[in-house]
Rosetta silent file (secondary structure, phi, psi, omega in degrees, C-alpha in Angstrom):
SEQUENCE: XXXXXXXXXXXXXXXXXXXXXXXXXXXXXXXXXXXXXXXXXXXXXXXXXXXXXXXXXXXXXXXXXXXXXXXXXXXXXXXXXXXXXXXXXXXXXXXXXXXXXXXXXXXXXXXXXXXXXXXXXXXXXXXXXXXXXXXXXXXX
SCORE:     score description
SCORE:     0.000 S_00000001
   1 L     0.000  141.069  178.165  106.816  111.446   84.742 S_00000001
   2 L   -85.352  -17.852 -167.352  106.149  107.732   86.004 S_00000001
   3 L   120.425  176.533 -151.786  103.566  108.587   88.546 S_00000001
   4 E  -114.761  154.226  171.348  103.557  109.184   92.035 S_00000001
   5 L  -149.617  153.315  164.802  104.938  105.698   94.373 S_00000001
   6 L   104.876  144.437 -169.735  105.710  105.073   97.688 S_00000001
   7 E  -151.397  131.281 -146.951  104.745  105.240  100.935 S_00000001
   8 E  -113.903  137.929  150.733  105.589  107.555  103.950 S_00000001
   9 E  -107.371  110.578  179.715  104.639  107.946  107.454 S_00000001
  10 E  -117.126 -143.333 -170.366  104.440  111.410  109.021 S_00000001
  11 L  -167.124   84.225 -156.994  102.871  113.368  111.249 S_00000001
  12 L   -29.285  145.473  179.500  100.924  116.800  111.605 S_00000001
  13 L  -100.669 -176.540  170.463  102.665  119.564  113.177 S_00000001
  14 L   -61.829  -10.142  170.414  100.692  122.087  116.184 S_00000001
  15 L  -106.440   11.286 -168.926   99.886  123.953  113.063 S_00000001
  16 L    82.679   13.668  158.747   98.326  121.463  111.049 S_00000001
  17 L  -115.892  164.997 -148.920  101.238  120.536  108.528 S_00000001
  18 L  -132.079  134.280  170.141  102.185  117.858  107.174 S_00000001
  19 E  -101.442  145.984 -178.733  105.839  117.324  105.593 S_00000001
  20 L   -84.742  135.914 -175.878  105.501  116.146  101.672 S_00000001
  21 L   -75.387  137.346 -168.332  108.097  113.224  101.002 S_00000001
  22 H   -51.705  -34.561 -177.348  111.291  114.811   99.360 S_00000001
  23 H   -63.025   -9.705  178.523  110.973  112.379   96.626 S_00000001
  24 H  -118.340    9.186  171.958  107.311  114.433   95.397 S_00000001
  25 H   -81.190  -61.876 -164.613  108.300  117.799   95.843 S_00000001
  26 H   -19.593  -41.941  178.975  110.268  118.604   92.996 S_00000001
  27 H   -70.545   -8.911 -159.350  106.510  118.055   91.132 S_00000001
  28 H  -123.196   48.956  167.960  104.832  120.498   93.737 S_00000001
  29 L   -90.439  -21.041  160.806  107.205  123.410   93.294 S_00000001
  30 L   -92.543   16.702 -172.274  104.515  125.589   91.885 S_00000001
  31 L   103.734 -176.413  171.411  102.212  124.495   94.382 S_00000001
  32 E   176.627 -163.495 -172.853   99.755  122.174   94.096 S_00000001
  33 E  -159.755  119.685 -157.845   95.720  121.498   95.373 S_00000001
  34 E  -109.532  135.814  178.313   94.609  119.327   97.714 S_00000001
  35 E  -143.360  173.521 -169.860   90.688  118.257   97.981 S_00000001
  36 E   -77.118  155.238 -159.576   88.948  115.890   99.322 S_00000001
  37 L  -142.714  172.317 -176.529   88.898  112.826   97.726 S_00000001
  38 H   -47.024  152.429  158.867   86.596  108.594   97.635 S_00000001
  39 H    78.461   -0.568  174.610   87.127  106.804  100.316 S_00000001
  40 H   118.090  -28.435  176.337   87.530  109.072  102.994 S_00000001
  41 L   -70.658 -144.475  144.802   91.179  110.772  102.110 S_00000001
  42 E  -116.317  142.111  164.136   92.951  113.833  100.580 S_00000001
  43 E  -122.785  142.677  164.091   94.324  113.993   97.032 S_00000001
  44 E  -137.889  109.231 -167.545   96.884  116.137   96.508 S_00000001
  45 L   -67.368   86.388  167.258   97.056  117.155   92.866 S_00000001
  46 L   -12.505  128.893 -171.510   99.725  118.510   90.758 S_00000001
  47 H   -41.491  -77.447 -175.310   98.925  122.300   89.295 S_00000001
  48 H   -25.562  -83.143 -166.611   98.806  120.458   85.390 S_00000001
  49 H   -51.200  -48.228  165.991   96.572  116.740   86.717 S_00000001
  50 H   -15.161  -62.452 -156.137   94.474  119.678   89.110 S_00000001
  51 H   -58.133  -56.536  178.293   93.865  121.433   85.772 S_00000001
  52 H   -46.794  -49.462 -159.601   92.804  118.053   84.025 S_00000001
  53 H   -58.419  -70.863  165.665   90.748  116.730   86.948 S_00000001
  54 H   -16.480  -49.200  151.894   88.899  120.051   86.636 S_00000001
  55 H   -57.229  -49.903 -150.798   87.786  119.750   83.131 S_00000001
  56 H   -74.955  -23.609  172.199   86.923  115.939   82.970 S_00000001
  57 H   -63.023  -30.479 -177.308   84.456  117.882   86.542 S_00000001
  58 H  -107.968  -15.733  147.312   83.121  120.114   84.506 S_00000001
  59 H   -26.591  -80.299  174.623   82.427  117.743   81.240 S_00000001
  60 H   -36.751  -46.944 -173.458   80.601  115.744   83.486 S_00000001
  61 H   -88.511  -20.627  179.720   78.156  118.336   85.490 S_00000001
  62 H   -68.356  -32.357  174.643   77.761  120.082   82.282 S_00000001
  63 L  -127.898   41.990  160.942   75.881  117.318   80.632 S_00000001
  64 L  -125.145 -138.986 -164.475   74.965  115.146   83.552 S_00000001
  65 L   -93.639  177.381 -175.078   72.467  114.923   86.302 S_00000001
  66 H   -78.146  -62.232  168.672   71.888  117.308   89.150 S_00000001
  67 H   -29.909  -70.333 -120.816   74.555  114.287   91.335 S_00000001
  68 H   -89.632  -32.426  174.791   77.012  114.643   88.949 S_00000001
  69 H   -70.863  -33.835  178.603   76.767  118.918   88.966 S_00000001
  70 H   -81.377   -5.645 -167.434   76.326  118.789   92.759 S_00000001
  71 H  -109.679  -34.981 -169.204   79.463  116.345   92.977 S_00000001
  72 H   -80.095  -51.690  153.079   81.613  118.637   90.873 S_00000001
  73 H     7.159  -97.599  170.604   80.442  121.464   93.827 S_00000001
  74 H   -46.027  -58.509  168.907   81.178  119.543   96.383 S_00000001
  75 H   -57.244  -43.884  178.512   84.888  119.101   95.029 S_00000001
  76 H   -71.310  -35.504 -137.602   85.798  122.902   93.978 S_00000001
  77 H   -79.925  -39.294 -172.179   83.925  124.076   96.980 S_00000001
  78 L  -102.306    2.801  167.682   86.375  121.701   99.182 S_00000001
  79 L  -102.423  157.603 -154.549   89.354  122.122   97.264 S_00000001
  80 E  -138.121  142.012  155.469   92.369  124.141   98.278 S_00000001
  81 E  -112.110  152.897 -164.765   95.761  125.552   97.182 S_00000001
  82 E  -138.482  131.246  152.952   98.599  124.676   98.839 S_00000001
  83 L   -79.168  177.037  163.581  102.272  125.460   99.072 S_00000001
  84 L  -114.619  129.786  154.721  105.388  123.657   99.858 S_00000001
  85 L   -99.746 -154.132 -171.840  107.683  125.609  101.881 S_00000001
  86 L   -58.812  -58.088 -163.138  111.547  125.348  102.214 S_00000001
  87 L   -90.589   32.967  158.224  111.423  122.675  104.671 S_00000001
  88 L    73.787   30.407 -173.330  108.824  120.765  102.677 S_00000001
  89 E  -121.969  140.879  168.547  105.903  121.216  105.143 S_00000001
  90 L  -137.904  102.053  157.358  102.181  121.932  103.567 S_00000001
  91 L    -8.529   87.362  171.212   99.384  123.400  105.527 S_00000001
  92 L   -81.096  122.933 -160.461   96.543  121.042  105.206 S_00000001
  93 L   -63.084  167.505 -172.287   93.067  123.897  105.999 S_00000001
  94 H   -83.715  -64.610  168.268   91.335  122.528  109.109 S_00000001
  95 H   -15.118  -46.026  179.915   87.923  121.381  106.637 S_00000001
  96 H  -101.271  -44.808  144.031   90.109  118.461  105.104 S_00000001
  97 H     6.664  -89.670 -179.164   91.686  117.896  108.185 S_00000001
  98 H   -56.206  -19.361 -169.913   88.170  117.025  109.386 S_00000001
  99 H   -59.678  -71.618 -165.308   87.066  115.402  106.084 S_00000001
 100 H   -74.359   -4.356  174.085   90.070  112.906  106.657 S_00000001
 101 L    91.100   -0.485 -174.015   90.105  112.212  110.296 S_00000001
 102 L   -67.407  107.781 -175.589   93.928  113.977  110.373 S_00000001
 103 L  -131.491   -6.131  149.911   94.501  114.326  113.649 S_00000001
 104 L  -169.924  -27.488  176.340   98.393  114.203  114.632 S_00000001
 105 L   -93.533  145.599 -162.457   99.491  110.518  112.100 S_00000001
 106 E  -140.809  116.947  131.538   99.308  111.225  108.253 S_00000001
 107 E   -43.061   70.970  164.768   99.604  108.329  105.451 S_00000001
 108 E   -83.264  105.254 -141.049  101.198  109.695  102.839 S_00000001
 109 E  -158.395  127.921 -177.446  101.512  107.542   99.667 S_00000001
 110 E   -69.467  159.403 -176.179  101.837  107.903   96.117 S_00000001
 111 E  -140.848   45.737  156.809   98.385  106.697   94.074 S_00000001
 112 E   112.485 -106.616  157.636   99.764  107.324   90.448 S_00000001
 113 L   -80.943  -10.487  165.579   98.666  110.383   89.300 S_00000001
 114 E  -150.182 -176.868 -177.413   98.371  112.067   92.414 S_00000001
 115 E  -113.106  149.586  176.728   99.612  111.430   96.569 S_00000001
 116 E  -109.703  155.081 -170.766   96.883  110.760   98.821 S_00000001
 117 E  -122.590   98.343 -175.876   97.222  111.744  102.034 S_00000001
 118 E  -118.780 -169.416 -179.150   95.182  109.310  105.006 S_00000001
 119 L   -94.018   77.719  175.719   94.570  108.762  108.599 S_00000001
 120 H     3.138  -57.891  179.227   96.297  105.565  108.920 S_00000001
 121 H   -59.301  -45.275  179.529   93.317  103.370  110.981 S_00000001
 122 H   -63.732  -27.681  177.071   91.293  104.596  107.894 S_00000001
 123 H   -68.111  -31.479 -172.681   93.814  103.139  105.310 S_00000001
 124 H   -65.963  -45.040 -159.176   94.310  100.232  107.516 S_00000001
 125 H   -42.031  -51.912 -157.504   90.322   99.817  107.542 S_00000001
 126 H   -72.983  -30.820 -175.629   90.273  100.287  103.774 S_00000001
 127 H  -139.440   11.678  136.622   92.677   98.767  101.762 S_00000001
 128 H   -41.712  -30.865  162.332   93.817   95.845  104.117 S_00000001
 129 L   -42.303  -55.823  174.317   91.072   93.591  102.297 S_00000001
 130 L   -67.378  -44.364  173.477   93.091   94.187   99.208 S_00000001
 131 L   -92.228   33.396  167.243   96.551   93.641   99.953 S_00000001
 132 L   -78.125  -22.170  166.318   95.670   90.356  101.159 S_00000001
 133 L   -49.642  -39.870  172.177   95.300   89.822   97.070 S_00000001
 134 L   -56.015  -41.518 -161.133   98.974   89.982   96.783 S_00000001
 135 L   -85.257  -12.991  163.826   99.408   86.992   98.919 S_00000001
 136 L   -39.728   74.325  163.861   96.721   85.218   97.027 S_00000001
 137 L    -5.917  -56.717 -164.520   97.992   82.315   95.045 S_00000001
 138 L   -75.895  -35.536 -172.082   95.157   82.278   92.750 S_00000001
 139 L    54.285   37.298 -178.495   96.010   86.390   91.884 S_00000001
 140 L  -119.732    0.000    0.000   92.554   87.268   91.165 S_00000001
């Protein structure tokens, strides 16, 4: 797999779903798990990269600090399984909803190994700084 690319604008239905870009379902056919994630968004994880994330969480709290075991918590405690259904819509629970500010426009955009899912004003806030780097001359 190359990774997840690309970037979608949708929109929440009256039930709180979101449609998944046609081009990333095929990876989400078994499902997939969306938690909260830096910066303010949703990640939404492939079952396999879930599985990974999960380990490298529990490495960490096993032989780190009371932060790093209370951070690994915080993430299963706030993470969720999710379907796709036929027409490619996935029920984000109303807790990451609220996490992410999703309240009827959804960012959706691959970040690699997994698609993040944001409130647009927060994405603008957040990573406008940066893609002023592309236009940078200097490229640093």
């Amino acid at each position: 797999m190359a990774g997840f690319v690309g970037r979608f604008e949708h929109s929440l239905d009256a039930k709180g779903r979101v449609i998944l870009p046609a081009k990333f379902r095929p990876q989400f056919e078994r499902g997939g798990y969306l938690s909260e994630n830096r910066e303010g968004c949703l990640a939404l994880w492939t079952p396999g990269e879930f599985e990974r994330q999960m380990r490298a969480m529990q490495e960490r709290a096993a032989g780190g600090s009371r932060q790093d075991r209370n951070r690994a918590r915080v993430w299963a405690a706030s993470s969720s399984e999710v379907e796709i259904d036929r027409q490619g819509r996935m029920a984000i629970p109303a807790h990451l909803r609220a996490f992410a500010l999703l309240e009827t426009d959804v960012l959706v955009h691959g970040a690699l190994d997994r698609v993040e899912l944001w409130n647009p004003a927060t994405w603008q806030e957040r990573i406008s700084p940066t893609e002023s780097w592309f236009l940078d001359d200097e490229g640093e």
